[in-house]
C-alpha beads as a LAMMPS data file, in Angstrom:
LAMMPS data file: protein, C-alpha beads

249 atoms
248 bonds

1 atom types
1 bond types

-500.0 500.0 xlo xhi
-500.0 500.0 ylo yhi
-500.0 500.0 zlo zhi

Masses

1 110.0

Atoms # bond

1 1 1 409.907 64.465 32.393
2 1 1 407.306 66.371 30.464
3 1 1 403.800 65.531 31.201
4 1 1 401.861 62.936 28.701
5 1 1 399.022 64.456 27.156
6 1 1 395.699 63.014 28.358
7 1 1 394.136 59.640 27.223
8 1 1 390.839 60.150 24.995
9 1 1 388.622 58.801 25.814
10 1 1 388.960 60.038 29.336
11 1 1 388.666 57.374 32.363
12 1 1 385.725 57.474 34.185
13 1 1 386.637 59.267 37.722
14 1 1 386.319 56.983 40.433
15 1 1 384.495 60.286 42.080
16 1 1 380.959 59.886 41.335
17 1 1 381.086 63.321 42.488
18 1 1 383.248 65.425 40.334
19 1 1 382.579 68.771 39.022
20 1 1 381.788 69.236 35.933
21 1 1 381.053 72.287 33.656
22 1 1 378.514 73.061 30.399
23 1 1 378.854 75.573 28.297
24 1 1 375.929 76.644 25.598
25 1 1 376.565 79.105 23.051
26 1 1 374.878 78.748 20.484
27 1 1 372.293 81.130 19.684
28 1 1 371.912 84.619 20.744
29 1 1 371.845 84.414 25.060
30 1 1 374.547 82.042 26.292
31 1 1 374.783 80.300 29.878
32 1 1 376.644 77.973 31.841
33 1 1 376.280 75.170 34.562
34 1 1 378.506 74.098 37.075
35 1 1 377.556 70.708 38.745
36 1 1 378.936 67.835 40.614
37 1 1 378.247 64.080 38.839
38 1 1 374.857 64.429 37.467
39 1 1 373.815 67.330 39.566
40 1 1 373.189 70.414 38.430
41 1 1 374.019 73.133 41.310
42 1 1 374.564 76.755 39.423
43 1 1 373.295 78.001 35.915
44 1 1 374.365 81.411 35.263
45 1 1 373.280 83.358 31.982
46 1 1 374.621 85.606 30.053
47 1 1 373.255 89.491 30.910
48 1 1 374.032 90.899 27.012
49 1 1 373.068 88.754 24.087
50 1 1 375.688 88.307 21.139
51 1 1 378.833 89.060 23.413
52 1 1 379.878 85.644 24.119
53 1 1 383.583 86.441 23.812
54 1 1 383.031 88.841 26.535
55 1 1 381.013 87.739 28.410
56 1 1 381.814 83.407 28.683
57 1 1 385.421 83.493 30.651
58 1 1 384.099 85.811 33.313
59 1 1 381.339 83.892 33.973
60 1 1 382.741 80.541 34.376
61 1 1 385.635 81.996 36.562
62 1 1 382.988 83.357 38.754
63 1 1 380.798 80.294 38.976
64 1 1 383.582 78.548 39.828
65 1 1 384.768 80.910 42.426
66 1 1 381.963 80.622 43.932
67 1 1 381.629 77.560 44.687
68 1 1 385.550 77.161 45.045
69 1 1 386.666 75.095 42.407
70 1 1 389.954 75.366 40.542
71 1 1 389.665 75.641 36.759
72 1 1 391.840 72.039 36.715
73 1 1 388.959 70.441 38.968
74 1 1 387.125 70.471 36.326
75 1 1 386.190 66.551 35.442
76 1 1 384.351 67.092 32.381
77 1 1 383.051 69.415 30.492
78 1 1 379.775 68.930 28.473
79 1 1 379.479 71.800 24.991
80 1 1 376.658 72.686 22.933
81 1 1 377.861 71.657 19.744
82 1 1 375.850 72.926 16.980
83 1 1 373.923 74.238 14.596
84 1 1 373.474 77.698 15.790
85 1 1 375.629 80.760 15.364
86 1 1 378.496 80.624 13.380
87 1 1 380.609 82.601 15.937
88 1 1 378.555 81.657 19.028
89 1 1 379.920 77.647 18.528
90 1 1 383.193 78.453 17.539
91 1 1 383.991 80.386 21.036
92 1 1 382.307 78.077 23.111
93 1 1 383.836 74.808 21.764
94 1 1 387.335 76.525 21.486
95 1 1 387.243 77.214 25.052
96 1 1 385.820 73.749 26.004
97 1 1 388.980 72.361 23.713
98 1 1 391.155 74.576 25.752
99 1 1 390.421 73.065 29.088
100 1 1 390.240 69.712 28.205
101 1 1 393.932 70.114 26.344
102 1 1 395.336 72.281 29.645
103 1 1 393.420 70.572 32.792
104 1 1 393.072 66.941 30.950
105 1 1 389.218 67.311 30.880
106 1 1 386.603 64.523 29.301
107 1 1 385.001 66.309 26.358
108 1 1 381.391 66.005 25.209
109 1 1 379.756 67.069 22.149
110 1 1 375.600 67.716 22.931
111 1 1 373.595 68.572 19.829
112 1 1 372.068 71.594 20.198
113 1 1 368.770 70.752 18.601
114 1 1 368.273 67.870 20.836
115 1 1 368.814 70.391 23.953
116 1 1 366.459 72.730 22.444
117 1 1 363.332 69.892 22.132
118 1 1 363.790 68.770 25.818
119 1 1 362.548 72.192 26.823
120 1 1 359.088 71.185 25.408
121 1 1 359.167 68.766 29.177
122 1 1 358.550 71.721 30.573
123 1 1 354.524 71.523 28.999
124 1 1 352.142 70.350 31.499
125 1 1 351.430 67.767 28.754
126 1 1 354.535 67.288 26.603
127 1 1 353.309 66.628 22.746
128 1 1 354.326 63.230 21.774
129 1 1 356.502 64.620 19.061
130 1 1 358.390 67.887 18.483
131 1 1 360.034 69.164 15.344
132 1 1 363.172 72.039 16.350
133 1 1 363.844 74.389 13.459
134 1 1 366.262 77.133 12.553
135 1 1 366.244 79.379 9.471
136 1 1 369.065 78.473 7.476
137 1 1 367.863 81.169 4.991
138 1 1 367.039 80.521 0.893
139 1 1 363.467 79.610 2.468
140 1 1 365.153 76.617 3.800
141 1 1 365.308 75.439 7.510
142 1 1 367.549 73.576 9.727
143 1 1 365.669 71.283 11.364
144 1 1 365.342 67.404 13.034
145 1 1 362.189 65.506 14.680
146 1 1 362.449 64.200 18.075
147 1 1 360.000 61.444 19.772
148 1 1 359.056 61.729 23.334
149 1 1 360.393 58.447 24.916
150 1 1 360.540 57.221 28.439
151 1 1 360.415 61.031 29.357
152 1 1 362.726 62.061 26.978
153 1 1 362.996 63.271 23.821
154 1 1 365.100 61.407 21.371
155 1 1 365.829 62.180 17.757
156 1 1 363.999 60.645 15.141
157 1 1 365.617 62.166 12.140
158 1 1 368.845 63.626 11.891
159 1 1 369.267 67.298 11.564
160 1 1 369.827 68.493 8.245
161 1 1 368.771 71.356 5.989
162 1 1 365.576 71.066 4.198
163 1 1 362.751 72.233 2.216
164 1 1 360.137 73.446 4.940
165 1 1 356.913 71.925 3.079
166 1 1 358.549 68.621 2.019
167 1 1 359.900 67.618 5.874
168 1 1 356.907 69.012 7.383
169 1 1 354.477 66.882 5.093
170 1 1 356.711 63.872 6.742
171 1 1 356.703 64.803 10.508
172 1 1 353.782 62.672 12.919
173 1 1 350.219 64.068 13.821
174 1 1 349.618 65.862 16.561
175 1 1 353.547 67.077 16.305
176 1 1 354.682 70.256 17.871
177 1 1 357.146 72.986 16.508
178 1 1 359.436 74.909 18.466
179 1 1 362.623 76.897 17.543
180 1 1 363.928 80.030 16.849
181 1 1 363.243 79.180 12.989
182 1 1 359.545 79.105 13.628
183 1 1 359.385 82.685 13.520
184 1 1 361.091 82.667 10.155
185 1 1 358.267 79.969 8.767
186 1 1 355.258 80.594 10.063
187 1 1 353.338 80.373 6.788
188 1 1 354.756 76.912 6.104
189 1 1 354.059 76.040 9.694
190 1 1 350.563 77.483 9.474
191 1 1 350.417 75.113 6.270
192 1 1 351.716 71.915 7.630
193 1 1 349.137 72.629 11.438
194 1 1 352.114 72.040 13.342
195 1 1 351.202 73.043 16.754
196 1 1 353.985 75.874 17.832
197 1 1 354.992 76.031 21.408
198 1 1 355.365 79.213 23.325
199 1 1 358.657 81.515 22.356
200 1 1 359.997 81.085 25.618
201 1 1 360.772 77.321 25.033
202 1 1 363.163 78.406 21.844
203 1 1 366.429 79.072 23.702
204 1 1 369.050 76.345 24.306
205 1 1 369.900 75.971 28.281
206 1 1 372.957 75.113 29.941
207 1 1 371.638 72.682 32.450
208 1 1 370.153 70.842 30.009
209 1 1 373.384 70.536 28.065
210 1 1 374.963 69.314 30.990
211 1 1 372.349 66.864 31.793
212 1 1 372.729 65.308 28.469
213 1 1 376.456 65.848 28.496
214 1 1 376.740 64.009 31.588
215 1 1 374.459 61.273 30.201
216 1 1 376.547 60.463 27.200
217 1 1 379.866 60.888 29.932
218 1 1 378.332 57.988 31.203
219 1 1 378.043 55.676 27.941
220 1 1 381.674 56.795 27.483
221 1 1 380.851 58.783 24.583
222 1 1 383.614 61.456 24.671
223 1 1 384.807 63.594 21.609
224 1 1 388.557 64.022 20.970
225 1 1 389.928 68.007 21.604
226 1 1 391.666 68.065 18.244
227 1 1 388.480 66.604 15.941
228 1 1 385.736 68.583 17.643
229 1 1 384.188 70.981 15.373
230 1 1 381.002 72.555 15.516
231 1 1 378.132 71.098 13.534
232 1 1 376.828 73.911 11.287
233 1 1 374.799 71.561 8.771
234 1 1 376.465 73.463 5.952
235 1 1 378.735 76.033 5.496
236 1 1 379.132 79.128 6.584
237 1 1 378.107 81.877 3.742
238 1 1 380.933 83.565 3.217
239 1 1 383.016 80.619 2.638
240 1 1 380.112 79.458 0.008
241 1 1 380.571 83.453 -1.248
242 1 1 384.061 83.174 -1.476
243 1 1 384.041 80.171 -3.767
244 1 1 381.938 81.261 -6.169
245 1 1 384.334 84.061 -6.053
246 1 1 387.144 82.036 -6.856
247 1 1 385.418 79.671 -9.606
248 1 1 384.281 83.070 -11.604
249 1 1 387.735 84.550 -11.372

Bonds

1 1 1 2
2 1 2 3
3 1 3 4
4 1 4 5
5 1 5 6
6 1 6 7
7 1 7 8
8 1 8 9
9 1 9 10
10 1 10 11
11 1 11 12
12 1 12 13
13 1 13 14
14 1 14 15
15 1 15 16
16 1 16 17
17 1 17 18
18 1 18 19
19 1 19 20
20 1 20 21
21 1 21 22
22 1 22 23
23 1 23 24
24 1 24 25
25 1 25 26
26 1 26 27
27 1 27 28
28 1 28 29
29 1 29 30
30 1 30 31
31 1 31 32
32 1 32 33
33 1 33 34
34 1 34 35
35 1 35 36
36 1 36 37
37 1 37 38
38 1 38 39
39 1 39 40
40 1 40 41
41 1 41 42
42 1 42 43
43 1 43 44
44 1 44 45
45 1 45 46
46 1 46 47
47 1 47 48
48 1 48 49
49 1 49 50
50 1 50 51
51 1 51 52
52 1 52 53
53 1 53 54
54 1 54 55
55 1 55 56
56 1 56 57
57 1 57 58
58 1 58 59
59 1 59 60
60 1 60 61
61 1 61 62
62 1 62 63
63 1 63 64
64 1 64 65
65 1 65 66
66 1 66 67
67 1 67 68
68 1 68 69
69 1 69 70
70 1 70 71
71 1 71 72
72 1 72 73
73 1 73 74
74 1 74 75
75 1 75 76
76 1 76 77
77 1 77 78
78 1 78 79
79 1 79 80
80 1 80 81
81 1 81 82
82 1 82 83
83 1 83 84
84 1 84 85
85 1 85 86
86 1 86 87
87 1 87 88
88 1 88 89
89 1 89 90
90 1 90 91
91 1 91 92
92 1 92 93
93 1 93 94
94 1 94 95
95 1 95 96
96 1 96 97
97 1 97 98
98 1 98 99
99 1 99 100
100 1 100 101
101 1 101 102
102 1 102 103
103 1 103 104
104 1 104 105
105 1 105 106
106 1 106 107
107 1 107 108
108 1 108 109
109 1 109 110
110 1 110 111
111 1 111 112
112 1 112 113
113 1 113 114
114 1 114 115
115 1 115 116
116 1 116 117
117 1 117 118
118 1 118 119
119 1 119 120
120 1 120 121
121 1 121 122
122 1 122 123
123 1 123 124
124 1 124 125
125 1 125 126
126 1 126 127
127 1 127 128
128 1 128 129
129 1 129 130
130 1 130 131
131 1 131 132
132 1 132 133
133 1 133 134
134 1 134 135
135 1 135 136
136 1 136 137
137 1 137 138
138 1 138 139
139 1 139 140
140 1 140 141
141 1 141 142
142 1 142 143
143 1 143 144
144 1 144 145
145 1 145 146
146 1 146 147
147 1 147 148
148 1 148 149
149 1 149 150
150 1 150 151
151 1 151 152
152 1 152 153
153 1 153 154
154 1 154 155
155 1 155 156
156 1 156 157
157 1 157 158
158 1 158 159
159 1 159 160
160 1 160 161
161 1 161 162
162 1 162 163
163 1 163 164
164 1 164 165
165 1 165 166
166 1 166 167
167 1 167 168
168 1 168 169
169 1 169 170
170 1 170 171
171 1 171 172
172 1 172 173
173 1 173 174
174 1 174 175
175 1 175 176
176 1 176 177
177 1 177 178
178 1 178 179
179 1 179 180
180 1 180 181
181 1 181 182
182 1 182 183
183 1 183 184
184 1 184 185
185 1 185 186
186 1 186 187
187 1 187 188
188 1 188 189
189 1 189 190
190 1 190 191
191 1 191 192
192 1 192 193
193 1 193 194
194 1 194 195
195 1 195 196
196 1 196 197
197 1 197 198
198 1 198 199
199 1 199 200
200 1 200 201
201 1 201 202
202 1 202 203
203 1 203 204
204 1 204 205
205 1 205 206
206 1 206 207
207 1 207 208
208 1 208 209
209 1 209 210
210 1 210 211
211 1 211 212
212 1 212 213
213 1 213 214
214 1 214 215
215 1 215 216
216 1 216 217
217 1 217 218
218 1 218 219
219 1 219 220
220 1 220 221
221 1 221 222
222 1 222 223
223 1 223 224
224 1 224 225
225 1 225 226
226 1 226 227
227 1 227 228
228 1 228 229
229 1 229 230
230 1 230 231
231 1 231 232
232 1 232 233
233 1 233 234
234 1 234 235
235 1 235 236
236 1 236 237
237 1 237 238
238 1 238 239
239 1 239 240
240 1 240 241
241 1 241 242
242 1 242 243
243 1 243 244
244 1 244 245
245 1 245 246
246 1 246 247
247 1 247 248
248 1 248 249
């Protein structure tokens, strides 16, 4: 008889304890967590940036070893799902696909942006609101506002590309910019008095994609294998390139 494939959304295991995995990939150092319900127990990071092909199987294999867990143990597992690098997203939610297709995991899409404004917690006196920004390039940025709430910060606009003057003229007093686009603004920044956070708060984490991963686990919020696809805001370039390409010829 051959085997079914699995049921999407996944059941909730009855094991409050299962293991679970997160995978972020998405800018230029990438990491994973290993954890058991929502517990956090490893976080390993990359030690080259830009080699996440290399550098993501071996890493997870030897998390897991560690801790003995079998690759099908795997409950669910919790990606960073975009915007960020083109590449970077594409390996890490094609290998997230891969288990949940071969070891009938529970899949969860985590917005990267929304990982990348919890690290402003980490303040001894978290800003009430944050703006996250990458450069998408044209003297646009990729960006989205987030609110601190109940200790937590929860998106307030969605993240879209945008004219750095115009959204920052929008965003709250007293809001704070971090992001790996800040370096990329800083006049408009400088403009708009957005207070910028310190550079080491600008990298995406893999425990905090799995603590949000596991959150939205828990609301049943799981993303089918075959329509996950990374969120890039728009397109890559060279596909925008290629058309033009096309439509002179």
């Amino acid at each position: 008889m051959e085997p079914q494939p699995p049921v999407f959304p996944p059941q909730p295991p009855s094991d409050r304890a299962a293991w679970n995995l997160a995978i972020e990939t998405s800018g230029r150092v990438g990491s994973v967590a290993l954890g058991r319900g929502p517990d956090v127990l490893e976080v390993r990071t990359f030690t080259t940036t830009l080699r996440h092909a290399v550098e993501l199987l071996p890493t997870i294999d030897e998390t897991c070893r560690t801790h003995a867990v079998p690759g099908r143990s795997i409950t669910q597992v919790y990606v960073s799902g975009g915007p960020g690098s083109f590449t970077g997203l594409r390996i890490g939610i094609s290998f997230a696909r891969g288990m949940a297709l071969a070891a009938g995991s529970g899949m969860v899409r985590v917005p990267t942006l929304d990982v990348v404004a919890q690290n402003a917690l980490d303040l001894p006196d978290p800003p009430p609101s944050v703006v996250v920004m990458l450069d998408a390039k044209r003297g646009n940025v990729f960006a989205a506002a987030f609110a601190l709430h109940d200790g937590r910060y929860v998106a307030a606009t969605s993240p879209a590309e945008r004219r750095p003057d115009e959204f920052f003229a929008s965003l709250p007093p007293r809001c704070a910019a971090l992001g790996e686009g800040v370096a990329y603004h800083r006049e408009a920044v400088a403009r708009a008095k957005l207070h910028v956070l310190p550079e080491v708060l600008n990298r995406a984490r893999a425990e905090t994609v799995y603590r949000l991963g596991h959150d939205r686990a828990e609301r049943g919020d799981f993303t089918e294998p075959a329509g996950m696809v990374p969120l890039y805001v728009r397109r890559p370039e060279a596909e925008e390139v290629w058309e033009k390409r096309r439509g002179a010829g």
